[in-house]
N, C-alpha and C positions, 0 to 999 in steps of 0.2 A: 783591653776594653773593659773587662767584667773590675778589673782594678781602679780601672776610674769609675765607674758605678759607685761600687762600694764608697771611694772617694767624695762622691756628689754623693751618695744617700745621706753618711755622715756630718758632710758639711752642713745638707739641711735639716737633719736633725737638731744637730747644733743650733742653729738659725731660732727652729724653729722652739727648741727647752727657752731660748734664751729671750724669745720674742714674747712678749705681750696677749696673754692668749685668754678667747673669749668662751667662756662657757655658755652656751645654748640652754635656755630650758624648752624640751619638748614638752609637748601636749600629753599630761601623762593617761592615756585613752583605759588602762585598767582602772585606774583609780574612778573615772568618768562612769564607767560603767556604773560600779559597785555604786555611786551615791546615785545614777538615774534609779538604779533598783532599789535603792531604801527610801527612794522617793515615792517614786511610782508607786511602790507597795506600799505607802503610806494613804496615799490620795483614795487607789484603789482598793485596798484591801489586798493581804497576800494571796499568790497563787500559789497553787500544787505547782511547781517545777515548771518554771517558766522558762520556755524556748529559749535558747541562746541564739542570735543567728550565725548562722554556718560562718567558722574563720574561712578569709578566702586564702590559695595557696599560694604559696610564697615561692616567689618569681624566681627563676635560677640564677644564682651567681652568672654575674658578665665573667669573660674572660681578665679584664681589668682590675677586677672584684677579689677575683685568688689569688694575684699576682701582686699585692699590694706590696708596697717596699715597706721594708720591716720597721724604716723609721715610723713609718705614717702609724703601724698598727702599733707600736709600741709609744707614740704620741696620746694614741685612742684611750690605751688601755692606761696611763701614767693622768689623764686629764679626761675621764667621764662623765658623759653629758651629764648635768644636772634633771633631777628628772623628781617633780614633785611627789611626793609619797601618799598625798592623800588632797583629796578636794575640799573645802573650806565648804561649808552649806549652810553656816547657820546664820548670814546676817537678817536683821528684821524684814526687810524686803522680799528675799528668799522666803523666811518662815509665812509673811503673809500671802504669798502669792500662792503658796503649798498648801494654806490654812481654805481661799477661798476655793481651789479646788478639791479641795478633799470636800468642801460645805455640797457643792455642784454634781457632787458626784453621780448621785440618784437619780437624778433629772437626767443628766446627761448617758448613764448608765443603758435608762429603758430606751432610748433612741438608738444607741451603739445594740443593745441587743436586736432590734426589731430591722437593724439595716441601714438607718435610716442616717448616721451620719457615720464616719470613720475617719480614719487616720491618713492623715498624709504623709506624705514621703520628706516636711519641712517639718515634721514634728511637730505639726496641728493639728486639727477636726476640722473636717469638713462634711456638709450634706453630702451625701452621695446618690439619695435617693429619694425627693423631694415629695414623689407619692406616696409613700413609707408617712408621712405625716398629714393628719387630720386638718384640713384647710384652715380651722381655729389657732390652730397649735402651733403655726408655720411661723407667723413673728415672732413669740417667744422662744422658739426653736433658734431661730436666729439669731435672737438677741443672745441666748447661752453659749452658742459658738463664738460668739464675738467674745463673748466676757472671759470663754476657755482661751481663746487663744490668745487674749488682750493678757492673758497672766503666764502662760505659757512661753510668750516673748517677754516678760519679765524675767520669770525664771532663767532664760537662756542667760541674758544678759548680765544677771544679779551675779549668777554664778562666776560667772567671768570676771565680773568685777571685785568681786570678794576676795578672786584670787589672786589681783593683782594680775591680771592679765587678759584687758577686755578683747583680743584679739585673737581667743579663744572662743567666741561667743559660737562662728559656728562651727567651732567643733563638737563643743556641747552641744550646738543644737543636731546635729547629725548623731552622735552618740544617743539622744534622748528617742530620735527618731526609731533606733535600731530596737531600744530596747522598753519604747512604747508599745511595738506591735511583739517583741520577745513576752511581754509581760502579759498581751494582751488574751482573753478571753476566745477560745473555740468559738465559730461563726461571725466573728468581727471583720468589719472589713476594714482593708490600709492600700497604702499605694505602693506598688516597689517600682525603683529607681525609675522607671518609665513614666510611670506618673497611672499607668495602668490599675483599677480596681482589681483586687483579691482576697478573697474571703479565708479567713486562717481555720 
């Protein structure tokens, strides 16, 4: 039995050196990080040592997982994922969308300090606290969250598309999400995965 194993591992070995074989590009989610953060820090201004959020723990090898036939792991390691090295950020699209929020930033700033709008959990702003703002101030208030997030959904998308992979869009925008509230200011509020308010 263990000799016809060996015999079928081989064979599809064989099959598969010989076969037609597709390289993957995964989402390269470090490289996402590091340009949300030279972004972010651009808009915003840098922070002192801005949160990372917590890696979550990596799930235990399946029984399946250990036992993998040596072709397959020696397939893995002869044919490795492609995996982009860096994020593409500088089309015009990208720079202006980066340009009018860095312009916004002030305005939007004294509302995120005072409460009164915060971050979502889709890597937008949203009001979160409607009497936080002076009855005058409530349209314009409005109107600047619209125009934060009208460039914000830019941004996600330009990203993606610059790199030649619009089907990234929400990966980037999850990434941004992470390391909007990572980046963000002591007393800010954001939503975590529940959609629930919390003050950093």
């Amino acid at each position: 039995m263990t000799a016809y194993l060996r015999s079928a591992s081989l064979v599809l070995f064989t099959l598969l050196i010989s076969a037609c074989v597709t390289i993957n590009i995964y989402f390269p989610a470090a490289a996402a990080e590091k340009a949300a953060d030279r972004i972010i820090q651009d808009v915003w201004g840098a922070q002192p040592n801005p949160q990372s959020p917590s890696a979550p723990e990596a799930p235990p090898q399946s029984a399946i997982e250990r036992e993998r036939p040596l072709a397959l792991s020696l397939l893995e390691w002869m044919v490795a994922p492609a995996q982009a090295a860096d994020l593409d950020v500088s089309s015009p699209a990208i720079a202006a969308a980066q340009g009018a929020m860095k312009a916004r930033f002030a305005d939007l700033e004294a509302h995120m300090n005072s409460g009164a709008l915060g971050l979502t959990r889709d890597g937008l702003v949203d009001v979160r606290d409607l009497n936080a703002i002076p009855l005058p101030k409530r349209g314009p208030v409005k109107q600047l969250v619209a125009a934060e997030n009208a460039d914000r959904n830019v941004l996600y998308r330009e990203i993606a598309a610059a790199n030649g992979h619009p089907e990234w869009e929400r990966d980037i925008r999850n990434t941004f999400s992470e390391r909007w509230v990572g980046n963000a200011r002591g007393g800010w509020w954001y939503q975590d995965a529940s959609g629930a308010w919390k003050q950093k």
